[in-house]
N, CA, C and O atoms as a GROMACS GRO file, in nm:
protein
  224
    1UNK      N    1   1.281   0.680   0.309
    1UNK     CA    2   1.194   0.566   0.314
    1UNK      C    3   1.115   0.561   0.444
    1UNK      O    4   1.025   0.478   0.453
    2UNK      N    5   1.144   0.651   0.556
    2UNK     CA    6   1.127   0.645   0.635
    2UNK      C    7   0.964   0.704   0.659
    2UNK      O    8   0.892   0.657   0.746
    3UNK      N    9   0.929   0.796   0.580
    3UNK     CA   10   0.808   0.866   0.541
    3UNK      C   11   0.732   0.822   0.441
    3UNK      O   12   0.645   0.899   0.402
    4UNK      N   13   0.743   0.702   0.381
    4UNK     CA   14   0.690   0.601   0.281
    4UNK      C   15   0.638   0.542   0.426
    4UNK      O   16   0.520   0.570   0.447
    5UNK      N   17   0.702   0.468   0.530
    5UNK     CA   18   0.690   0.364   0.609
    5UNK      C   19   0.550   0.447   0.676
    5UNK      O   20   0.432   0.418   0.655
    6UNK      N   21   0.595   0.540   0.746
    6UNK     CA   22   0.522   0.605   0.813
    6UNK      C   23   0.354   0.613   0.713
    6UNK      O   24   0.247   0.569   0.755
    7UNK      N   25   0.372   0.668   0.604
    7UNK     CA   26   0.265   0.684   0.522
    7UNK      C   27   0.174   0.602   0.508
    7UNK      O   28   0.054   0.628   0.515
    8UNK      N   29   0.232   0.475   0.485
    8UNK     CA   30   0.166   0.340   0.476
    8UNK      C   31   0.120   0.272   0.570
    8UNK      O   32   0.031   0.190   0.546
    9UNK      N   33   0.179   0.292   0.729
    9UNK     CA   34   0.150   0.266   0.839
    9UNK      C   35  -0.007   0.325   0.869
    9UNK      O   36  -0.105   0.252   0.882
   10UNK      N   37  -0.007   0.468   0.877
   10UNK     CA   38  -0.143   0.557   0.903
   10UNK      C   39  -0.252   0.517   0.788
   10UNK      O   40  -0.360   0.549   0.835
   11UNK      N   41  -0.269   0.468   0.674
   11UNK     CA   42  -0.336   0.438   0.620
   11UNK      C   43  -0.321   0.498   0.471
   11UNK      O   44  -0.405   0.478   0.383
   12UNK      N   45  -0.219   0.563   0.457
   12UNK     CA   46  -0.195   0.659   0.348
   12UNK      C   47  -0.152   0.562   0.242
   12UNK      O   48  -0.128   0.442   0.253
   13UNK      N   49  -0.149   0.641   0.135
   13UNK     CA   50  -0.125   0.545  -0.007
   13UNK      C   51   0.012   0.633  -0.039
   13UNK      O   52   0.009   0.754  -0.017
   14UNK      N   53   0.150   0.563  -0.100
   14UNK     CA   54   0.245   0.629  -0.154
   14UNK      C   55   0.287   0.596  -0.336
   14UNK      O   56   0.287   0.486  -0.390
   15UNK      N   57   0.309   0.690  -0.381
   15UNK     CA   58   0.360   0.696  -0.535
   15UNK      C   59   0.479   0.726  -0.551
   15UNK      O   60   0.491   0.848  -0.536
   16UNK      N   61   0.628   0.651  -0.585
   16UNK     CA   62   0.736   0.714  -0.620
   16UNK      C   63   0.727   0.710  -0.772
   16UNK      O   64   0.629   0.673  -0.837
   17UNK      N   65   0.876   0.766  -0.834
   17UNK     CA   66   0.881   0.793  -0.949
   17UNK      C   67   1.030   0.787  -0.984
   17UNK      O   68   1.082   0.898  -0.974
   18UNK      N   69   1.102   0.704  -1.016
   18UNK     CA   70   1.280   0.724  -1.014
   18UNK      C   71   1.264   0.705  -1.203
   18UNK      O   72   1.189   0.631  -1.267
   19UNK      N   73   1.379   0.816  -1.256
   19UNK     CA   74   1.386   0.814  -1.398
   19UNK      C   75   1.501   0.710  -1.384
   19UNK      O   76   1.570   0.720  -1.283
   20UNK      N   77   1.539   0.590  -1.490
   20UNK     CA   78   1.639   0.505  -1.539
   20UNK      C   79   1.706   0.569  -1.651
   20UNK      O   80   1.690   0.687  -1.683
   21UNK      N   81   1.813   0.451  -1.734
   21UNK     CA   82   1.824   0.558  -1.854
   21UNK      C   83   1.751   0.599  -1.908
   21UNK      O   84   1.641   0.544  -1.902
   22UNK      N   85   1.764   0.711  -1.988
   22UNK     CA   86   1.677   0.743  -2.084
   22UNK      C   87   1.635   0.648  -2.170
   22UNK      O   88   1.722   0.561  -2.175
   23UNK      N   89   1.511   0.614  -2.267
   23UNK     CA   90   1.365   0.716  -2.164
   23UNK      C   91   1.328   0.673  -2.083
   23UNK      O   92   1.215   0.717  -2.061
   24UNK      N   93   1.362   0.588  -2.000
   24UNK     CA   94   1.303   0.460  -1.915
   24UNK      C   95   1.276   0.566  -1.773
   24UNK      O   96   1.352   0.647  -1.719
   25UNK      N   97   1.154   0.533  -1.744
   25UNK     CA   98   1.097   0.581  -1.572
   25UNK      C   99   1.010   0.496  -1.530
   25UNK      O  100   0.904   0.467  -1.586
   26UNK      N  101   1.059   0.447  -1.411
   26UNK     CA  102   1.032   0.328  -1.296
   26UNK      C  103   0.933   0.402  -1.202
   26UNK      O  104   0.971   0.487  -1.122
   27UNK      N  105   0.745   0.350  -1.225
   27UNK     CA  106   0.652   0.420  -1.124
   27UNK      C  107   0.619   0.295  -1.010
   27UNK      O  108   0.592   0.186  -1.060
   28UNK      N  109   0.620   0.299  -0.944
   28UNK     CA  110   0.604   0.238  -0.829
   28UNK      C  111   0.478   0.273  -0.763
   28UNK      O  112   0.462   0.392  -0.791
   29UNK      N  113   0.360   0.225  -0.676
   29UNK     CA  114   0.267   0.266  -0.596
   29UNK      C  115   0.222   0.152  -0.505
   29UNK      O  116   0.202   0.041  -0.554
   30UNK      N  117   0.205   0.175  -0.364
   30UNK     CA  118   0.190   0.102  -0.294
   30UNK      C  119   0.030   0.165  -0.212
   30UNK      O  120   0.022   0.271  -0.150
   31UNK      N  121  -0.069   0.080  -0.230
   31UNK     CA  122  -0.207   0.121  -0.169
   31UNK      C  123  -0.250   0.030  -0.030
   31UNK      O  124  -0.214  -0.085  -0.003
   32UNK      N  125  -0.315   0.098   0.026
   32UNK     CA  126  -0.332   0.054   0.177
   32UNK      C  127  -0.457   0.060   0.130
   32UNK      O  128  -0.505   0.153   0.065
   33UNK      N  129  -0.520  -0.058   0.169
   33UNK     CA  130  -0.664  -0.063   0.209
   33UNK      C  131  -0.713  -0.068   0.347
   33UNK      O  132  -0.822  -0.014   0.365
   34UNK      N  133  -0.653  -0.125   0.453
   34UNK     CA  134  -0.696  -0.154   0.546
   34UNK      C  135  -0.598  -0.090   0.648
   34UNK      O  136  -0.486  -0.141   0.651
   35UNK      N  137  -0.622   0.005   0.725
   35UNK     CA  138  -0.746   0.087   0.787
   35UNK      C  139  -0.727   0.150   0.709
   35UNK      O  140  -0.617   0.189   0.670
   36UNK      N  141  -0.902   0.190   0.638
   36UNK     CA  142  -0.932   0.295   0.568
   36UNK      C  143  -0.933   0.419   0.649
   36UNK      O  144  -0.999   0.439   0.750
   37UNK      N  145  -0.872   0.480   0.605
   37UNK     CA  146  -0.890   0.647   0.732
   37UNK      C  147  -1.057   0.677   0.722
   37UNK      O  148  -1.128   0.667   0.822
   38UNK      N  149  -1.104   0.710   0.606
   38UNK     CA  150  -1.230   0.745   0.593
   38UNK      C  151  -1.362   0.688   0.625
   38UNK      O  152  -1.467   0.743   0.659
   39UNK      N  153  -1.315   0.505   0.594
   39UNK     CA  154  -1.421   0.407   0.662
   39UNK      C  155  -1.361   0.266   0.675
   39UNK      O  156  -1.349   0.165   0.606
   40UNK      N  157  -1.315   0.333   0.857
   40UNK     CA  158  -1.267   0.190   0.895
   40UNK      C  159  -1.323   0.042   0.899
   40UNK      O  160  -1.254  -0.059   0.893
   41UNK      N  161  -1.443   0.047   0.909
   41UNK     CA  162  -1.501  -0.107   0.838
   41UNK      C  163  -1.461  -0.170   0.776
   41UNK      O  164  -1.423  -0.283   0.802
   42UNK      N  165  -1.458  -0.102   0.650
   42UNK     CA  166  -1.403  -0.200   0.516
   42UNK      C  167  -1.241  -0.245   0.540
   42UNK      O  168  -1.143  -0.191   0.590
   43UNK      N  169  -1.272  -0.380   0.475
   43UNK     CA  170  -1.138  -0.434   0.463
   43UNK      C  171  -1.096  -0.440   0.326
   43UNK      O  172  -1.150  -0.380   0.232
   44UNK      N  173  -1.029  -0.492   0.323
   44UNK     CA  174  -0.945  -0.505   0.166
   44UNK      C  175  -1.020  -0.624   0.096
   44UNK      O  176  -1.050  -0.729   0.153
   45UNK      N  177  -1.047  -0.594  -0.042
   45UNK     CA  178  -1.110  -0.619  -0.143
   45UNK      C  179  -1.041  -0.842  -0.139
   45UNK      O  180  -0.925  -0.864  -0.106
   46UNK      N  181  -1.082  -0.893  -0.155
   46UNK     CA  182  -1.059  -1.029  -0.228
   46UNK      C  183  -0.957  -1.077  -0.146
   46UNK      O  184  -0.905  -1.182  -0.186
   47UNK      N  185  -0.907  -1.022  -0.023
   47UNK     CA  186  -0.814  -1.091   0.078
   47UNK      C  187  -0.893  -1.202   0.226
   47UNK      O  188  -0.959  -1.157   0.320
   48UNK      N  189  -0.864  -1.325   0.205
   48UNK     CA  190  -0.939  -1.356   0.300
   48UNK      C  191  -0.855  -1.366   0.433
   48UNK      O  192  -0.775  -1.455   0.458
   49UNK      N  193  -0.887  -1.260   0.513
   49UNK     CA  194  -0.835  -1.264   0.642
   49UNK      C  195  -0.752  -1.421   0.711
   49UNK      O  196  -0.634  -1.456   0.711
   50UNK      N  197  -0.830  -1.461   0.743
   50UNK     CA  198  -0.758  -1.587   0.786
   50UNK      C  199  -0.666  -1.636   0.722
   50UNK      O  200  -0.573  -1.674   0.794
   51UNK      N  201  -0.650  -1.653   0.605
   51UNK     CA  202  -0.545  -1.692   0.484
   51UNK      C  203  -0.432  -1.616   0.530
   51UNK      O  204  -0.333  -1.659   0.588
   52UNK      N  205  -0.451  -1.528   0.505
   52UNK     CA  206  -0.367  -1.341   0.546
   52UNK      C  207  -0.282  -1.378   0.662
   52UNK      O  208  -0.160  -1.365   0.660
   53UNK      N  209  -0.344  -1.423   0.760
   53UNK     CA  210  -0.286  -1.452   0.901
   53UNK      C  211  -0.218  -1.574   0.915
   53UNK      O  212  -0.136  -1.602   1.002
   54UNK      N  213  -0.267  -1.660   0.804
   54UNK     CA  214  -0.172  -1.804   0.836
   54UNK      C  215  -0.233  -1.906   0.870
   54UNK      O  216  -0.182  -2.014   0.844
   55UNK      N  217  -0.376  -1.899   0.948
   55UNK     CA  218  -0.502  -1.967   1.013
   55UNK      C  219  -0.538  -2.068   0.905
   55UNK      O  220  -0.501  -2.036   0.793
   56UNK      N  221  -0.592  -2.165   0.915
   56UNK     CA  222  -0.591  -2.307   0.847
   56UNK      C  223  -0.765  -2.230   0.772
   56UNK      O  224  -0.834  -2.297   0.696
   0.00000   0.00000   0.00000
């Protein structure tokens, strides 16, 4: 988990995949928008910052 953390920290996006019983498989994905590695400008889609932070 420790390389999930890391992943998500740098800006990276992670996908696990754990099989349950059969046939059952649990996909998981966690996406980072903000810092975009490619274009740090943009922020994340429909989040209003201040809200985000707690700010009235």
């Amino acid at each position: 988990m420790a390389s999930v953390a890391d992943t998500l920290c740098s800006g990276g996006d992670v996908s696990l995949g754990f099989y349950l019983e059969r046939p059952s498989y649990l996909s998981l994905a966690a996406v980072t928008c903000s810092p975009n590695r490619s274009k740090p400008e943009l922020t994340c889609p429909g989040i209003d910052l201040a809200v985000a932070d707690g700010l009235p």
